[in-house]
Structures are given as C-alpha cells and as structure tokens.
N, C-alpha and C positions, 0 to 999 in steps of 0.2 A: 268774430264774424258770424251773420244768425246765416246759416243756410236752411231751403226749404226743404231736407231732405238730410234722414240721418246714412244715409247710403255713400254718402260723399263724407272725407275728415279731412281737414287742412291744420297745418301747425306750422310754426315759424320756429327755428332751433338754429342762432346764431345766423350766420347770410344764407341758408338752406330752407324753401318751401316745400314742404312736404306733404303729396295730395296723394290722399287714399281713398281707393276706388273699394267700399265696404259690403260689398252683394255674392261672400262668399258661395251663400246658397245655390247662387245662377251662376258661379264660377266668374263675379263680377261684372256681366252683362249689363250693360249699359241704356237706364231708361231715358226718358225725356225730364224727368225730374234732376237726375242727377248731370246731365248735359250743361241743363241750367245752372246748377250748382258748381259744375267747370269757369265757367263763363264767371261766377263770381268770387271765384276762389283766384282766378290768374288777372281778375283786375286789383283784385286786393294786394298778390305779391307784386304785382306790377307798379303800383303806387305806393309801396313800400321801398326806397332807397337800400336799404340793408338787405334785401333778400336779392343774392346773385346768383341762384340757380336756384330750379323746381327741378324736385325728385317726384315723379309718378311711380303709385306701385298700386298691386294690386291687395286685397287682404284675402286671410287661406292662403293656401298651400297648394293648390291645383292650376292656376292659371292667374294671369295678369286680366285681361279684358277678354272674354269671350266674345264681344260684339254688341250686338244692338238687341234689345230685351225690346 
C-alpha cells in the first residue's frame, strides 16, 4: 500500500492489521499527513477479508499517541 507519509506503517501478519503510528520524536503526535495515512490504511484492512482485527500502537518507548501535532 503507497502511503504519503513515512510516519504511518501498516503490515498484514496472518488475520492481524498492524498500524504504527512512527513520530517517535514528538512522542507520536499526530499530523494531518499521517490522519490521512489512517484513513488509507483502515480502508485497505477493511477490504481485505483475512484481516480480523487491527492492532494500533505507537513506535518508541515513551507514549502511544501524544495528540494532534
């Protein structure tokens, strides 16, 4: 899947979507780039039959999502 933003990763690993939120620096702070890049990652799992749950997490070690960047 091409995302416009390397701040967002998504992987498919047997029925599990797995989206990482990659903005360790800002403690994963969430821009309008990467929003977008949500939006395209949960239509992908979505329209994939085999994916039966999405795992969100954050990357680093400090926080999951700080908020809106």
């Amino acid at each position: 899947m091409k995302l416009n933003t390397d701040k967002m990763l998504a992987e498919k690993d047997g029925g599990i979507g797995w989206m990482t939120f990659n903005n360790p620096a800002r403690r994963n702070a969430t821009s309008l780039e990467m929003w977008e890049a949500v939006a395209t990652i949960m239509e992908d799992f979505a329209a994939d039959d085999s994916v039966r749950v999405v795992v969100m997490k954050g990357a680093g070690d400090k926080s999951f999502v700080a908020g809106a960047d």
